[in-house]
C-alpha positions as CSV (number, residue, x, y, z in Angstrom):
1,X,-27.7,-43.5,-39.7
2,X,-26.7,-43.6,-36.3
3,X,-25.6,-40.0,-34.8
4,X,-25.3,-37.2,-37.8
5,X,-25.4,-36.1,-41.4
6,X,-23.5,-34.1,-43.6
7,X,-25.1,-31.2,-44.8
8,X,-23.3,-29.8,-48.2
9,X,-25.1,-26.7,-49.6
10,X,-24.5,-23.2,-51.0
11,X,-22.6,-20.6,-49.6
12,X,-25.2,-18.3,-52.2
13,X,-29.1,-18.2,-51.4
14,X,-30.0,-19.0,-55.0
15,X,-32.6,-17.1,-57.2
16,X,-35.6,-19.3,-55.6
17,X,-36.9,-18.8,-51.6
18,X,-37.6,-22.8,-52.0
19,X,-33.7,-23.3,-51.6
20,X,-33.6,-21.8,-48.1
21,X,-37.2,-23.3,-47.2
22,X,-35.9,-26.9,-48.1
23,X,-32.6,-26.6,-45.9
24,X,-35.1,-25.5,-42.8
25,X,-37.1,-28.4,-43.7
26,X,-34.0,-30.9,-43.8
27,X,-32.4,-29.2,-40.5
28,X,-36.4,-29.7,-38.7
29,X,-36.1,-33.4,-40.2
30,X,-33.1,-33.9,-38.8
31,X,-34.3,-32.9,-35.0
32,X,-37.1,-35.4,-35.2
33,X,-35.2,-37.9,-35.5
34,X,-32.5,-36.9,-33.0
35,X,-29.8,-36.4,-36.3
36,X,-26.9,-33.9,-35.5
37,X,-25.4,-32.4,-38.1
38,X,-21.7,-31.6,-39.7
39,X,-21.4,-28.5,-42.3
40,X,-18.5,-26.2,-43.6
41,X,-18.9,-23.8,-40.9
42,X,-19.5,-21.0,-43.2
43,X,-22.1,-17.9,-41.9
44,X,-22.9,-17.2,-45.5
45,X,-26.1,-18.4,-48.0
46,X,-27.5,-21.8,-47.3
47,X,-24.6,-22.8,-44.7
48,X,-25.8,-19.5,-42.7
49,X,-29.8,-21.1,-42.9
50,X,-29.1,-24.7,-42.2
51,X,-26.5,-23.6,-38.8
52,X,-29.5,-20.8,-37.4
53,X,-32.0,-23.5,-38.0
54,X,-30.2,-26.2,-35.4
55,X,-29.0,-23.5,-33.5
56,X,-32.9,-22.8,-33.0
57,X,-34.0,-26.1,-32.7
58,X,-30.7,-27.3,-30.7
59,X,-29.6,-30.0,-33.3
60,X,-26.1,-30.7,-32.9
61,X,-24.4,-28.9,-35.1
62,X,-20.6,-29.1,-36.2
63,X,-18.9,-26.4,-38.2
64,X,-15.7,-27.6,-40.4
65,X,-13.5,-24.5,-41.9
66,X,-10.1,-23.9,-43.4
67,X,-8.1,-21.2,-41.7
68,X,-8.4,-18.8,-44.9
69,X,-11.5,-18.8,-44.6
70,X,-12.0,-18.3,-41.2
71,X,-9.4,-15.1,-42.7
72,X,-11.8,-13.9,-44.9
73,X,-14.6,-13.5,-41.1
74,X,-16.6,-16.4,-43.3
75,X,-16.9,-18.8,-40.3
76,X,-20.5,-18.8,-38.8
77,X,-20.2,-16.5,-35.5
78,X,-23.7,-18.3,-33.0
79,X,-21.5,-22.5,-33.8
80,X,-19.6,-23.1,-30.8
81,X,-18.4,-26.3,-32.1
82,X,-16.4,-24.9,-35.0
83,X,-13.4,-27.0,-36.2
84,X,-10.3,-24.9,-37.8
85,X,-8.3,-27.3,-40.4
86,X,-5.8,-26.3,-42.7
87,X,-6.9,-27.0,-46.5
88,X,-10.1,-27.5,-47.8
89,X,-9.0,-31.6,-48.7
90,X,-8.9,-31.6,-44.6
91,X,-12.2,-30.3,-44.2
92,X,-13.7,-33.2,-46.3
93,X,-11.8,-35.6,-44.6
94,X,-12.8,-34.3,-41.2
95,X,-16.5,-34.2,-42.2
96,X,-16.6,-37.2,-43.4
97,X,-15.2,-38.5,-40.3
98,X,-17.7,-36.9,-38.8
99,X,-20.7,-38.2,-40.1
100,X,-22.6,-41.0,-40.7
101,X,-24.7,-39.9,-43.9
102,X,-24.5,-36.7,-46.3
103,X,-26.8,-35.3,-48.4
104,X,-26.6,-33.0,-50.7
105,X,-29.0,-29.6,-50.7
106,X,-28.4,-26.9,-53.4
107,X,-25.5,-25.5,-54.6
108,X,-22.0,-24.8,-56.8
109,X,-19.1,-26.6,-57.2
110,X,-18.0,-26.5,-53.8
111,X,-21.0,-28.6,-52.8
112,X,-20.7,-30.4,-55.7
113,X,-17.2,-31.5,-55.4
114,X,-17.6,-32.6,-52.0
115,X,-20.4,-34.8,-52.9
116,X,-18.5,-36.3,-55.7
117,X,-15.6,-37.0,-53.5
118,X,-18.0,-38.8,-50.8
119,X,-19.6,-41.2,-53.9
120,X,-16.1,-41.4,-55.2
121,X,-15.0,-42.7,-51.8
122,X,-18.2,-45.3,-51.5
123,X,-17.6,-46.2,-55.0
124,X,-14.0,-47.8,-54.1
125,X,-15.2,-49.1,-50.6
126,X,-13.6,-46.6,-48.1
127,X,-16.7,-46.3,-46.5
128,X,-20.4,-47.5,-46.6
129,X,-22.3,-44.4,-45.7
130,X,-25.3,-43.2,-47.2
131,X,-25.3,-39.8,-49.5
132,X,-28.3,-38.1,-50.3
133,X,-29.8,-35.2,-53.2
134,X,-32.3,-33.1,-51.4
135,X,-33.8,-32.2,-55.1
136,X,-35.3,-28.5,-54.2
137,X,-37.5,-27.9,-57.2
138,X,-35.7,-30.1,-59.7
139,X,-32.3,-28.0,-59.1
140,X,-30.6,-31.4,-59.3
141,X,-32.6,-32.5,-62.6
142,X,-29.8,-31.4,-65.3
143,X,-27.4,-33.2,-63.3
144,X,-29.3,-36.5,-62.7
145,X,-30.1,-36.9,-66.4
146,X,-26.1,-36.4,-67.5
147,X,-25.6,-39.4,-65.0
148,X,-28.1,-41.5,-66.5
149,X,-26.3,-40.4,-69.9
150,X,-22.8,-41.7,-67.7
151,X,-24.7,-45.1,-66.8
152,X,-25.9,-45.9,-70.6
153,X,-22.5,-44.7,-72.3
154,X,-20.8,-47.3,-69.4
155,X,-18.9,-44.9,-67.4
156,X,-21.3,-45.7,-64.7
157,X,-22.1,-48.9,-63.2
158,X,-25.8,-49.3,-62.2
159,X,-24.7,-50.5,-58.2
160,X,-22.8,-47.0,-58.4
161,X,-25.9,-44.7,-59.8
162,X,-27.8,-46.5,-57.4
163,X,-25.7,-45.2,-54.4
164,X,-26.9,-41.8,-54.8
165,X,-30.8,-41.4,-53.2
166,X,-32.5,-38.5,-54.4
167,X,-36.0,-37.0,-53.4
168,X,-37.4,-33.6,-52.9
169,X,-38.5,-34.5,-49.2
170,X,-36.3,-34.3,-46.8
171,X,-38.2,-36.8,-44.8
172,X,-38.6,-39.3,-47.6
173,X,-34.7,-38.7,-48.3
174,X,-33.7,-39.3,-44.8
175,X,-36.1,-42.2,-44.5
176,X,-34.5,-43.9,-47.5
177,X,-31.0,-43.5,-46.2
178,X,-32.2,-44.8,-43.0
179,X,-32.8,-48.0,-44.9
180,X,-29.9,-47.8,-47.1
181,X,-27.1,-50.5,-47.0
182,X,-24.4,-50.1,-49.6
C-alpha cells in the first residue's frame, strides 16, 4: 500500500457501538502509518465517523459522491476534497482509481456491492490491489461461511477466496495487506 485506502462502510450506525469504535480504530491505523483515505463522501452513519475521525487526526481524506446524492444534502459538509460524479458505477471507478487498497468495515448492500465489484475486478486481473474485511464482532461471519460454501461447491477458486484478508484488527488487517501480493 503505497499512499491510501478505500474505506467502504455503512451509511447506518448499526445496532452495536463496536461498529463505529472499529471505523475510529481503522481511520487512527491509518494515520500511523501515514495512509490517506478515499470514501463515498456521505455525512451520514459510519461514512459520517470514519470522515470526522481524519478530519481530526488530519488523514487525507477523499470524499467520492453522485450528484443525487449530493441532492438529497447527503454529502459530508467539514471534506474539502469532495469529488461530484454522475452515477454511482462512476463513483467506484473513481475510488478505485483512487486507491491503493480497500477494505471493507460494516455495512449493507451498498458496501457490499462495491466490495464485490473491487474482488470481481482483482479476480479477472484489472488490478492487483489489496481488499480487506475489518470483521467488527463477527458482522462478517455469515458471509465468510456462505463463501467457504462457494469455494467447496466450486464456484470459487481457492487463489480467489484467498484475495479477501479478513481480521477484526484494523492493524493486523492493514499489516496483512501491507504484505499482500496478488
Amino acid at each position: 500500500m503505497r499512499k491510501r485506502v478505500c474505506v467502504f462502510c455503512g451509511s447506518s450506525h448499526g445496532a452495536r457501538p463496536e461498529y463505529a469504535g472499529a471505523a475510529r480504530e481503522l481511520v487512527h491505523a491509518l494515520a500511523r502509518r501515514g495512509l490517506g483515505m478515499v470514501f463515498g463522501g456521505g455525512g451520514i452513519g459510519l461514512m459520517d465517523v470514519i470522515a470526522n475521525a481524519a478530519l481530526e487526526l488530519g488523514v487525507e481524506i477523499i470524499g467520492v459522491i453522485p450528484e443525487a446524492l449530493v441532492a438529497k444534502e447527503l454529502a459530508h459538509r467539514g471534506v474539502s476534497d469532495i469529488r461530484i460524479v454522475r452515477s454511482m458505477h462512476d463513483r467506484k471507478a473513481v475510488m478505485a482509481e483512487l486507491s491503493d487498497a480497500f477494505v471493507a468495515l460494516p455495512g449493507g448492500f451498498g458496501t457490499l456491492e462495491e466490495l464485490f465489484e473491487v474482488l470481481t475486478w482483482s479476480q479477472l486481473g484489472l488490478h492487483r490491489k489489496p481488499s480487506g474485511l475489518l470483521n467488527v464482532a463477527g458482522y462478517f461471519d455469515p458471509l465468510l461461511a456462505f463463501f467457504d460454501h462457494a469455494l467447496a461447491e466450486r464456484f470459487l477458486r481457492p487463489k480467489h477466496r484467498a484475495m479477501l484478508l479478513v481480521d477484526s484488527n484494523p492493524d493486523s488487517l492493514l499489516d496483512r495487506m501491507a504484505n499482500f501480493h496478488g
